[in-house]
C-alpha positions in Angstrom: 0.0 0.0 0.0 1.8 2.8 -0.9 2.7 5.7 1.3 1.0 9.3 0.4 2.4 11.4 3.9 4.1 10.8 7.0 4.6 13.5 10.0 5.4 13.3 13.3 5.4 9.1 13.7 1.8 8.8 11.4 2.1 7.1 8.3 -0.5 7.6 5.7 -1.6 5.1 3.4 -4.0 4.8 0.7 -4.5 1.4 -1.5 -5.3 0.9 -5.4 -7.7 -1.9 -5.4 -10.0 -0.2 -2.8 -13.6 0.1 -2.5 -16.1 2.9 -2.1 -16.1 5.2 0.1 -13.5 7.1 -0.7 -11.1 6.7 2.1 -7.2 6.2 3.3 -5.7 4.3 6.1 -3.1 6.2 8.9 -1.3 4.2 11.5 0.4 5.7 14.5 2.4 3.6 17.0 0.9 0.5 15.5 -2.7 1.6 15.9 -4.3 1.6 12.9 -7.7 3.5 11.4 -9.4 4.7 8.3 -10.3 8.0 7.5 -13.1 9.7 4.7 -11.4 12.2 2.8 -13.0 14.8 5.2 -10.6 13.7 8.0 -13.6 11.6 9.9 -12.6 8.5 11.4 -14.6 5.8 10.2 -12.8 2.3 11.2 -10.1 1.7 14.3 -8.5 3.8 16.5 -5.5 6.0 16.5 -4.7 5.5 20.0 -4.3 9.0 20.3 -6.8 11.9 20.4 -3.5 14.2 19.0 -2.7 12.1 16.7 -6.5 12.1 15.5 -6.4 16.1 15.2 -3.2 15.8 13.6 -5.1 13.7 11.0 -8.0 16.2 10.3 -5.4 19.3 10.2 -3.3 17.5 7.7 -6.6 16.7 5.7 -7.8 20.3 5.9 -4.6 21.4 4.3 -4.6 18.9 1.5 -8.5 17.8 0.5 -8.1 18.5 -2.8 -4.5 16.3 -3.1 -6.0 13.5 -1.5 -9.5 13.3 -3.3 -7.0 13.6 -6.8 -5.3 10.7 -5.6 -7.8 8.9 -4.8 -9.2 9.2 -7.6 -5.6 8.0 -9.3 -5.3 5.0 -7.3 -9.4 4.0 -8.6 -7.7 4.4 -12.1 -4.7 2.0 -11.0 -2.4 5.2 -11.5 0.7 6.1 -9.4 0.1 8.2 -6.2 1.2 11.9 -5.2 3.0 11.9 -2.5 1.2 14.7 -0.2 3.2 17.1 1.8 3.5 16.2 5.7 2.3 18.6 8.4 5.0 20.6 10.0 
């Protein structure tokens, strides 16, 4: 699954062969969970309420990056690597 972001120990994720709704994956300290592309959790836990804001800041910065990726990995396409959050 190939890696779109990482900051400050969370590693985002987002696969090819996925289904709807339009979604990635972000695991922090070996907690995983799955996120829409509006930064709401949906699946899992983070472990971390921080790490969860840290999440829906990150997503509030790059929407539009992430929903064009998305829709590159529907069409098999390489993904973007995203800028982290600093």
């Amino acid at each position: 699954m190939p890696e779109i972001s990482r900051f400050f120990g969370i590693i985002i994720r987002m696969y090819y062969d996925e289904h709807n709704p339009p979604h990635f994956h972000a695991e922090y300290q070996g907690h995983k969970a799955v996120f829409d592309l509006n930064g709401n959790m949906t699946h899992g836990d983070l472990g971390s309420r921080t790490a969860r804001k840290l999440v829906r800041d990150w997503v509030d910065l790059h929407v539009d990056e992430i929903g064009q990726n998305w829709e590159l990995a529907m069409h098999g396409k390489e993904l973007k690597t995203i800028d982290p959050l600093t």
